[in-house]
C-alpha positions in Angstrom: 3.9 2.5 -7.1 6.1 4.9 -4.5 8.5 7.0 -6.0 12.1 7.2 -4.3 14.0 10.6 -4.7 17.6 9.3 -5.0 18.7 12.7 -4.8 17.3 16.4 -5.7 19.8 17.9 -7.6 19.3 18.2 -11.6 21.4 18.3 -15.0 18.3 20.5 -16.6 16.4 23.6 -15.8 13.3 23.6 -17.3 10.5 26.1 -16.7 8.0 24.2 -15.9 9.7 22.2 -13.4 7.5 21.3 -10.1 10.4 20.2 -8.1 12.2 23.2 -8.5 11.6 24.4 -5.1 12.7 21.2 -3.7 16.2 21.4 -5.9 16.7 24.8 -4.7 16.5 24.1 -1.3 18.2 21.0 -1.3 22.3 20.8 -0.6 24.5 18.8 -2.9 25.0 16.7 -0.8 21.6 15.3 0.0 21.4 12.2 -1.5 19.4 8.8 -0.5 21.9 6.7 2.2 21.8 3.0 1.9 20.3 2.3 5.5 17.2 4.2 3.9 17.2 2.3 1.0 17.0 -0.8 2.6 14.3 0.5 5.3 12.1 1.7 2.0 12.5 -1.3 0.3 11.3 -3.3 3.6 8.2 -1.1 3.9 7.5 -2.1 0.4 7.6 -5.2 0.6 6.1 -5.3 4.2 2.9 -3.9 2.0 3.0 -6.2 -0.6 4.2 -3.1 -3.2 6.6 -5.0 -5.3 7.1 -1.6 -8.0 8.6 1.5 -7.1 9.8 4.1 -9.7 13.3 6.0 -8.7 13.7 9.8 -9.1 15.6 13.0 -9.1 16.3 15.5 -9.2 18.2 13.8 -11.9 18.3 10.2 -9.7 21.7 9.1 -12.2 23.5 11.5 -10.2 23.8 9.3 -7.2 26.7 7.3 -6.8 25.3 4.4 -5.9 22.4 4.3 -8.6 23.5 1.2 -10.4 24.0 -0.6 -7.0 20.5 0.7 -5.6 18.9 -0.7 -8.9 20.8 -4.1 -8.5 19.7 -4.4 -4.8 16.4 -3.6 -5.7 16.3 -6.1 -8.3 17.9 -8.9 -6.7 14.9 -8.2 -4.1 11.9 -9.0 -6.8 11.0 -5.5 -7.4 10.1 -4.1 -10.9 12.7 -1.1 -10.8 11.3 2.3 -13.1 13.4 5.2 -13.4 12.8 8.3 -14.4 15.3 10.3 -16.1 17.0 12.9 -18.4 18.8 10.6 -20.4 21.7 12.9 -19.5 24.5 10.7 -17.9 27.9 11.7 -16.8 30.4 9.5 -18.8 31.5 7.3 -15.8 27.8 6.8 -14.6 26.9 5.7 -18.4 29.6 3.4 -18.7 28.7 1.7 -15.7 25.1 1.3 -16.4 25.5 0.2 -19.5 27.7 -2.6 -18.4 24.9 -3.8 -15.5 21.4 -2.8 -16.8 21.3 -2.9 -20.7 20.9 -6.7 -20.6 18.0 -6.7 -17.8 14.7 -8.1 -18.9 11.9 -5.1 -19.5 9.6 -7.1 -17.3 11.7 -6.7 -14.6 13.3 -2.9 -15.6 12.4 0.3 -17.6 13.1 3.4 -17.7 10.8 7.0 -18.5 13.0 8.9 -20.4 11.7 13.1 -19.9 12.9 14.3 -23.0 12.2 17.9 -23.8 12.1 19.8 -27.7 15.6 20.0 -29.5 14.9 22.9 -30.2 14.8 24.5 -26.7 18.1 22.2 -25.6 21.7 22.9 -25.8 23.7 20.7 -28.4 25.7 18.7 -25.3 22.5 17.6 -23.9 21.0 16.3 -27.2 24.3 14.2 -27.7 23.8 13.1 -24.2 20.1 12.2 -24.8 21.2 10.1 -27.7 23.6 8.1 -26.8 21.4 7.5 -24.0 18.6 6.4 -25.8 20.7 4.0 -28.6 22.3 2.1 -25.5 18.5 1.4 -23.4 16.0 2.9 -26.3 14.7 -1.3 -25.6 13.9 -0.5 -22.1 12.2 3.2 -22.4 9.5 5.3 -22.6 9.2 8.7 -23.5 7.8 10.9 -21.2 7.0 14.9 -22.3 5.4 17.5 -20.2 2.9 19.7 -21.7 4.0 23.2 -20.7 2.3 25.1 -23.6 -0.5 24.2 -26.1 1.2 24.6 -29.4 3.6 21.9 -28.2 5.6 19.5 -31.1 5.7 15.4 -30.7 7.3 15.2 -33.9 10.7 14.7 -32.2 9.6 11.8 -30.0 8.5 10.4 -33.1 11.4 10.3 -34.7 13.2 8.9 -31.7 10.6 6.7 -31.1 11.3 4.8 -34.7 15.1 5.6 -34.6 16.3 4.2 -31.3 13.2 1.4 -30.8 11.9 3.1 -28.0 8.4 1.8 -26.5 5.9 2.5 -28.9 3.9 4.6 -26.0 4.2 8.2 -24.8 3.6 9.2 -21.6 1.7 12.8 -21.8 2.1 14.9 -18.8 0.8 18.0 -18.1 2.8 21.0 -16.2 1.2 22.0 -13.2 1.9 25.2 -11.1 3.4 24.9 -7.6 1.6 26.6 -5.0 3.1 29.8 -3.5 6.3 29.4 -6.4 7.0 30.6 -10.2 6.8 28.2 -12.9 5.7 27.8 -16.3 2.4 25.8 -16.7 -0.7 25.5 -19.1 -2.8 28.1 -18.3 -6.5 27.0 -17.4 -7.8 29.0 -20.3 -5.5 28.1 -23.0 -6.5 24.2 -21.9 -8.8 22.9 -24.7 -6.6 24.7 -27.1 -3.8 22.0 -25.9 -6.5 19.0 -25.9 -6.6 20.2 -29.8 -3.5 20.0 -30.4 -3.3 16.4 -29.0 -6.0 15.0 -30.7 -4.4 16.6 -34.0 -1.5 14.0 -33.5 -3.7 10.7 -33.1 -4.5 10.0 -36.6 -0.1 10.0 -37.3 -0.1 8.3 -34.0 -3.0 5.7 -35.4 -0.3 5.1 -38.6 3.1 4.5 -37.1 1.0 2.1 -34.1 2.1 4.4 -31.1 0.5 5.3 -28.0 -0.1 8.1 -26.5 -1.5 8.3 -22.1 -2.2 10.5 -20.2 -0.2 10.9 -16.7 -2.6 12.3 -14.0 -4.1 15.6 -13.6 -5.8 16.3 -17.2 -9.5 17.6 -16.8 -12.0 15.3 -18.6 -14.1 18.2 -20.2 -11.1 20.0 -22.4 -12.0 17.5 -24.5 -15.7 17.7 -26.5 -17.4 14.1 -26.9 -15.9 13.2 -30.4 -12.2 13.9 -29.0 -13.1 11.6 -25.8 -14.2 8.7 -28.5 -11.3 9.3 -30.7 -8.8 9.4 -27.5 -10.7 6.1 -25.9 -10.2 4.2 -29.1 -6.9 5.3 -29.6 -6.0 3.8 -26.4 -8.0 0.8 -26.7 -10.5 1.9 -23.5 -7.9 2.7 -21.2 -8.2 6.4 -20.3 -8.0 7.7 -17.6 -9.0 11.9 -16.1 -7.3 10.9 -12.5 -5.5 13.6 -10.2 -5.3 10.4 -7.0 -2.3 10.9 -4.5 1.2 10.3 -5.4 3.5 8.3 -3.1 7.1 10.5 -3.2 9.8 9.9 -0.7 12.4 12.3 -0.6 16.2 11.4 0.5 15.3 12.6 4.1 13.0 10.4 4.5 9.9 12.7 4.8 6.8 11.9 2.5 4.5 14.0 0.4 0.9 13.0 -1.6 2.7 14.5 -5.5 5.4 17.1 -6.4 3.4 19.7 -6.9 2.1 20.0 -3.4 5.4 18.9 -2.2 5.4 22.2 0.1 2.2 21.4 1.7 1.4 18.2 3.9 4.9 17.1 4.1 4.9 14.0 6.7 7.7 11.9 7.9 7.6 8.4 6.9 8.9 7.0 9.8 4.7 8.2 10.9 3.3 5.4 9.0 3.7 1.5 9.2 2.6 0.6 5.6 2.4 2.5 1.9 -1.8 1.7 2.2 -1.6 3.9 5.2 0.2 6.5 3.2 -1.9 6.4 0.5 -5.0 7.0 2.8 -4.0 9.6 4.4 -3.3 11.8 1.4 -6.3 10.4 -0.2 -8.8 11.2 2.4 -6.7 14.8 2.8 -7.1 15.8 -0.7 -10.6 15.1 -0.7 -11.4 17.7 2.1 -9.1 20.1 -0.4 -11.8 18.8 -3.4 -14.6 19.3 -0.7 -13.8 22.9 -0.9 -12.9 23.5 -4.5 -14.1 20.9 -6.5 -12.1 21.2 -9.5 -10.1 23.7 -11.6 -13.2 25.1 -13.6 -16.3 26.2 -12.1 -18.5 23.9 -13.8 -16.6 21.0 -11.6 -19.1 22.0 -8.6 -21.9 20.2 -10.9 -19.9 17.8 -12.7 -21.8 14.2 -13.0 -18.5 13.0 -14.1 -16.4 14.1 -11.0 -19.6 12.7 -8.7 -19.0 9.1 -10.3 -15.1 9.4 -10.2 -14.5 9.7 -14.4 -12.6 12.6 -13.9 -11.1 14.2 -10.8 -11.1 17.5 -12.1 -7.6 18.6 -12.7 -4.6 18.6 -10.6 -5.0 19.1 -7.1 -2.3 22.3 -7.1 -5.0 24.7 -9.0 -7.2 23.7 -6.7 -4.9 25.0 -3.8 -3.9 28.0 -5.8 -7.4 29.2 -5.6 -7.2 29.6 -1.8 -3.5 30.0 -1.2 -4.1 33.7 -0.4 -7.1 34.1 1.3 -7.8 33.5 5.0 -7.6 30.1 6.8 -11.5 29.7 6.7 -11.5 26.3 5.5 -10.6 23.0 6.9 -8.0 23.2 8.9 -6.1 20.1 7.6 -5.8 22.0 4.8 -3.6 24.4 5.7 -0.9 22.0 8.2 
């Protein structure tokens, strides 16, 4: 599934943002026009890609977001947006008039919600009266910035608003060459710990908890990977594959994180396959030359047979960001 950056401004600024560098860079008024749309949505369906996922930025903050989703949707796509929850009133009011009613098969939403705690009273009301009106079509999404993180808000959400009884667990990454806050490689089991602490209170109230991509295999020790693999009924996944994102300029990256490296025009390629091989075969020269985020990922038997990719691709290029170009020299274009 592609996902379409509407536009690249934000409502938050959270410190472990990965398309921060993007939002500063971008002007206010660069924002997804419809003859892009349209030509995004053709190369889609050219491909046979009936799913694509809309972001931000915050991707609410577009004028015509209701009107893209209803053009995508009259066009037989499943539509998944990823957002804040934070809505001006005039953009709430209008999606709530066109999309509360749509089925889930056809519509969702991935609501990023971050602690209370850390977030100003406006945005919580915002957050809230976002979830009672779509709670039906979302997910919650959180991103793992620090180990001793706290679920027990999403919870509570969760059983108050009838969200999806899933959370999608990502994990902050840094961006190569920029400043943000992230899970620092050392302090990683001691965050797998605290995850597996929450699956037996998961296990009672019947939620779910995934992973997004780019969590090693080996932070966990064989009983957590059992407990984990049960708890999700046999679907887990260690991936780090590429991404698909398509900013409002139409130029194409292989995941936010590296959205400063590799950035290619999309007007290059004539279907999302080719896309998806370029940056495939590309990050596997990058994995040819750092194999993972731990040493031990040289050796892995795991990596070799594909179980686990060995972390996200971005520590990989932080190893070598600094040193001289001595590697492959896709690497560095």
């Amino acid at each position: 599934m592609a996902n379409v950056l509407l536009t690249q401004q934000c409502v938050r600024s959270c410190p472990y943002c990965f398309a921060k560098k993007h939002m500063a860079d971008s002007e206010p008024d660069d924002i997804l026009t419809w003859d892009n749309m349209i030509y995004i949505a053709d190369l889609m369906e050219s491909s046979n890609e009936m799913g694509l996922s809309l972001l931000g930025g915050e991707p609410t903050l577009h004028p015509q977001f209701v009107d893209f989703v209803m053009y995508l949707l009259e066009r037989r796509f499943h539509v998944n947006v990823f957002t804040s929850g934070i809505l001006s009133e005039k953009m709430f009011n209008e999606a709530e008039r066109a999309l509360s009613a749509v089925s889930p098969d056809r519509f969702s939403f991935v609501c990023n919600v971050n602690n209370p705690d850390k977030s100003p009273f406006s945005e919580l009301e915002n957050v809230r009266r976002f979830l009672k009106a779509f709670g039906h079509l979302t997910t919650p999404g959180f991103n793992i910035y620090k180990p001793d993180f706290n679920l027990d808000f999403i919870l509570q959400y969760i059983n108050e608003y009838g969200l999806h009884r899933h959370i999608r667990l990502g994990i902050a990454s840094p961006i190569p060459g920029q400043h943000n806050v992230y899970v620092p490689i050392n302090k990683m089991k001691d965050m797998a710990k605290q995850i597996v602490s929450y699956l037996p209170i998961l296990e009672r109230l019947k939620i779910k908890a995934g992973f997004d991509c780019g969590f090693p295999m080996c932070i966990f020790n064989e009983e957590e990977i059992g407990k984990l693999y049960k708890h999700n009924s046999g679907r887990l996944s260690f991936g780090c594959g590429p991404a698909i994102d398509i900013g409002p300029d139409m130029t194409v990256w292989g995941c936010f994180p590296l959205s400063n490296i590799h950035k290619k025009s999309l007007y290059e390629f004539n279907s999302v396959h080719e896309i998806r091989d370029y940056y495939r075969n590309l990050h596997q020269k990058v994995r040819t030359e750092v194999a993972g985020i731990f040493d031990e990922c040289d050796d892995c038997v795991y990596r070799e047979e594909m179980l686990c990719m060995g972390g996200c691709l971005a520590h990989s290029y932080n190893h070598f960001l600094k040193e001289a170009n001595v590697r492959f020299k896709e690497i560095y274009q």
